[in-house]
PAFI-716278 format. One record per residue (C-alpha): residue number from 1; z, x, y. Coordinates in nm, 3 decimals, decimal comma, always signed. Layout:
N
{pt NUM; {Z; X; Y}} ...
//
This chain:
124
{pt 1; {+5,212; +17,260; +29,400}} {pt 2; {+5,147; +17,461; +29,140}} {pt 3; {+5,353; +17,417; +28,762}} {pt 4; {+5,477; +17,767; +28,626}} {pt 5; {+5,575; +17,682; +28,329}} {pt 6; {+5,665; +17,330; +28,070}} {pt 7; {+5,952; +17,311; +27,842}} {pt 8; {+6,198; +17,046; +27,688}} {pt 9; {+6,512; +16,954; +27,749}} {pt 10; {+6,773; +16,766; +27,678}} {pt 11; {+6,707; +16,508; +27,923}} {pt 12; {+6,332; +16,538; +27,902}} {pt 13; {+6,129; +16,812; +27,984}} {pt 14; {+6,244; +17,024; +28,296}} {pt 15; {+5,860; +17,134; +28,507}} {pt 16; {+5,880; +17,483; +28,692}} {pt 17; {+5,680; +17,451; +28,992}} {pt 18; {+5,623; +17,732; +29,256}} {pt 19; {+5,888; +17,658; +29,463}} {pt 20; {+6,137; +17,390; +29,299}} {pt 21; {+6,192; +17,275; +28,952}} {pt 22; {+6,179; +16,880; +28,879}} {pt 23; {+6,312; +16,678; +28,551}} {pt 24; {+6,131; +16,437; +28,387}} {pt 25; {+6,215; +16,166; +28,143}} {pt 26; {+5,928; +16,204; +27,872}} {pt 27; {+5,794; +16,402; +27,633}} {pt 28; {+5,563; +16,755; +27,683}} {pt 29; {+5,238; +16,574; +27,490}} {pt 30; {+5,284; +16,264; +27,721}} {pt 31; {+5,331; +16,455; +28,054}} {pt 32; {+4,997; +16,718; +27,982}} {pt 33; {+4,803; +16,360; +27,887}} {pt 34; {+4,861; +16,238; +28,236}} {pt 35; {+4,793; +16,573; +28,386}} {pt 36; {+4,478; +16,595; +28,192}} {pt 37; {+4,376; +16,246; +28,309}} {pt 38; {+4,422; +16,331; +28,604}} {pt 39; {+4,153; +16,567; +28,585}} {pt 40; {+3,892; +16,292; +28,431}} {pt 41; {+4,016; +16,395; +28,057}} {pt 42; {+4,271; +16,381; +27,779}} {pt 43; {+4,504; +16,624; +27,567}} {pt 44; {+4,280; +16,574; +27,271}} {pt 45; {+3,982; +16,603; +27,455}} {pt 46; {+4,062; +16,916; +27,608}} {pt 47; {+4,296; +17,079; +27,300}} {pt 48; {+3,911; +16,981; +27,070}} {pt 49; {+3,735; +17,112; +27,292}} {pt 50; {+3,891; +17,453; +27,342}} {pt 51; {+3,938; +17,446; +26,964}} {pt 52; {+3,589; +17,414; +26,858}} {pt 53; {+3,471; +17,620; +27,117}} {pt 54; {+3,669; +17,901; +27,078}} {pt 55; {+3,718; +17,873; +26,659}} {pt 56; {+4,107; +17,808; +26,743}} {pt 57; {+4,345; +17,701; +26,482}} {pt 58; {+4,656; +17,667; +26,630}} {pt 59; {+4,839; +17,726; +26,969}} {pt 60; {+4,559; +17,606; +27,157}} {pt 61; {+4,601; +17,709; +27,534}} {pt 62; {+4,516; +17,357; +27,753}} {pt 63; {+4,260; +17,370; +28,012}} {pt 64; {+4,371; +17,154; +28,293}} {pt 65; {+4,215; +17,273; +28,586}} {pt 66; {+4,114; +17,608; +28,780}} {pt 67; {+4,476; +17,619; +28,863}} {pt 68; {+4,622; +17,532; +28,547}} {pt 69; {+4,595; +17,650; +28,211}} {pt 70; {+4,823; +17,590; +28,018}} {pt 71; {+4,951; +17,839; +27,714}} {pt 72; {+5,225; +17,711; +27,425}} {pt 73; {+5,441; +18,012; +27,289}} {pt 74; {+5,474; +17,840; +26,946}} {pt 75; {+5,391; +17,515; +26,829}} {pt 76; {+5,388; +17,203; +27,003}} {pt 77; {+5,612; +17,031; +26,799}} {pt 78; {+5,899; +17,317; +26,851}} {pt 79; {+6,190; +17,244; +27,055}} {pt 80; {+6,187; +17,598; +27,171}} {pt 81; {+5,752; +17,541; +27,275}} {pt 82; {+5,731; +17,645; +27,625}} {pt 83; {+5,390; +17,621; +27,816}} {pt 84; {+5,353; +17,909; +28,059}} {pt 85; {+5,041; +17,874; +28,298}} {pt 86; {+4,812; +18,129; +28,268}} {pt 87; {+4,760; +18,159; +28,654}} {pt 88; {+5,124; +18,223; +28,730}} {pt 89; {+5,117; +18,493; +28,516}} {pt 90; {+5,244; +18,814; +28,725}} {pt 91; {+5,274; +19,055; +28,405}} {pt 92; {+5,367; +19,077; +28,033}} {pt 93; {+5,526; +19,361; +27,957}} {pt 94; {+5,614; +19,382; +27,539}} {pt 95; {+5,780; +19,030; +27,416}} {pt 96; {+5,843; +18,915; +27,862}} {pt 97; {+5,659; +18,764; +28,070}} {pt 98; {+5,710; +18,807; +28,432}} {pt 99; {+5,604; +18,489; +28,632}} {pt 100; {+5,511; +18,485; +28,985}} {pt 101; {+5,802; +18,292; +29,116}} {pt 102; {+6,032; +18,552; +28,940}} {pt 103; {+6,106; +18,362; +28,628}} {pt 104; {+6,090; +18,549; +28,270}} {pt 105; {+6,004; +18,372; +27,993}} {pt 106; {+6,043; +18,518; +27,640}} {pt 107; {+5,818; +18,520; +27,368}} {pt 108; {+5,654; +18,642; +27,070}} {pt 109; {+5,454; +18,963; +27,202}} {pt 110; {+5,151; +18,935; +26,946}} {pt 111; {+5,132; +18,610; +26,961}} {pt 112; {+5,060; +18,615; +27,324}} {pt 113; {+4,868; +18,898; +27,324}} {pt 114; {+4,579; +18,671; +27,147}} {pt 115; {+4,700; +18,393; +27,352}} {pt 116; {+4,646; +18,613; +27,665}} {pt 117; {+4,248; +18,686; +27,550}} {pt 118; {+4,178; +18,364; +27,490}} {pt 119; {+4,274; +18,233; +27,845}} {pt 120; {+4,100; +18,534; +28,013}} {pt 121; {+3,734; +18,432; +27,821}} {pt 122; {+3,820; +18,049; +27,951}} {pt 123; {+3,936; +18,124; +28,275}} {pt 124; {+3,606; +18,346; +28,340}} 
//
């Protein structure tokens, strides 16, 4: 199933998937680790690697896999960080984004208008 978007909670972090939404007890940076393992890498490895490819300084989008790409709407460390997956992405329209499962998801509009670019020259 495919994640829609990431983003903390008060219990842990709350996952968006297509079709249901699951809680987990642990942080964001442990939870992308094992996702990125799962895909024969880690957080660092893929957050460097985007980085230095793509002369990134900060908000780094995460390359998971083709179905997942993963883009943070402020800084990791920010309670209010939510990572949106590129893929799921239905339209952004000003500071909104409109997911495909319905969900809107507020942020910074030139901030993800760079973010946006970046995941387009990644994804193709």
């Amino acid at each position: 199933m495919e994640i829609v978007y990431i983003k903390r909670i008060y219990e842990g972090i709350s996952v968006k998937y297509e079709t249901y939404k699951e809680i987990y007890d642990t942080s964001i940076k442990k939870f992308l680790n094992e996702l990125c393992i799962e895909n024969l890498s880690t957080f660092d490895g893929r957050i460097n690697a985007v980085r230095i490819k793509h002369n990134i300084k900060s908000l780094v989008p995460l390359y998971v896999s083709n179905e997942c790409l993963l883009i943070p709407t402020s800084s990791i460390r920010n309670y209010e960080c939510v990572w949106i997956n590129y893929y799921m992405i239905q339209s952004c329209d000003g500071n909104e984004i409109k997911m495909l499962d319905g969900s809107i998801i507020e942020v910074k509009e030139r901030v993800m208008d760079r973010q946006i670019k970046t995941c387009e020259e990644i994804a193709f």
